[in-house]
N, C-alpha and C positions, 0 to 999 in steps of 0.2 A: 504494500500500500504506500503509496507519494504521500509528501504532504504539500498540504493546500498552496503553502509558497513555490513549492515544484509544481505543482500543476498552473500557478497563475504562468506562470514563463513556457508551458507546453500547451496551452490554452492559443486557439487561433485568435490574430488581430479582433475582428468581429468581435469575439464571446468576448474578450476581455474590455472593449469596448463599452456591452451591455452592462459590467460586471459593479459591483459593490464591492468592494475589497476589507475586510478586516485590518487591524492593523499590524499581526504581524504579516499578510500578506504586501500589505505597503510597504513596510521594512523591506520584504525580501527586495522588492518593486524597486528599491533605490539603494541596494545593500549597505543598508543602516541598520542599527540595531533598534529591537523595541525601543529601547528608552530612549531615546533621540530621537523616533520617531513620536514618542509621546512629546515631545517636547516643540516639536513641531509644531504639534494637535494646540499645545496646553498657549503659541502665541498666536493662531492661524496662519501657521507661516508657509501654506502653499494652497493653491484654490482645491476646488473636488472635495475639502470634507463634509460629509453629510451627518445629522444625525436625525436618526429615524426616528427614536424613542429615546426621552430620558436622556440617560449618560453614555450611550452605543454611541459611539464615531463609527460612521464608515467611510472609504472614499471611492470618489466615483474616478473609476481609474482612467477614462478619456478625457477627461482635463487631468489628472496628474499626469501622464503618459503626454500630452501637448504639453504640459508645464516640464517636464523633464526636456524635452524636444529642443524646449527654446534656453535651456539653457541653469534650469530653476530659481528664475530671477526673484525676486524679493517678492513677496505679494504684501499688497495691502490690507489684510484682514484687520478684523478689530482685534487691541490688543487687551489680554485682562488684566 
């Protein structure tokens, strides 16, 4: 059995397109670790996070995947 971070990278452009990604699947997504990638979360520091319910992050990996593309320039989000 894979795990989910090994299947977001064998997953075709399309599915990963459509996808919602967890966060260690982001991590893998930009080989960072969880905790940097919470840290990410915890300033908004790239577009695509969603949160569906409550305290769930997820990201919508077609703008992280353009947001990697371009370089992952700074984003604007709000800071807490």
């Amino acid at each position: 059995m894979t795990s989910p971070a090994l299947q977001l990278h064998q997953s075709t452009p399309a599915e990963t397109d459509k996808l919602l990604a967890r966060i260690d699947e982001f991590a893998a997504a930009l080989s960072i670790s969880v905790r940097s990638a919470k840290r990410i979360v915890a300033i908004d520091g790239c577009p695509g996070i969603v949160r569906p319910y409550g305290r769930a992050v997820r990201f919508d990996m077609a703008k992280v995947k353009k947001w990697i593309a371009d370089g992952c320039p700074r984003h604007r989000g709000r800071r807490k």
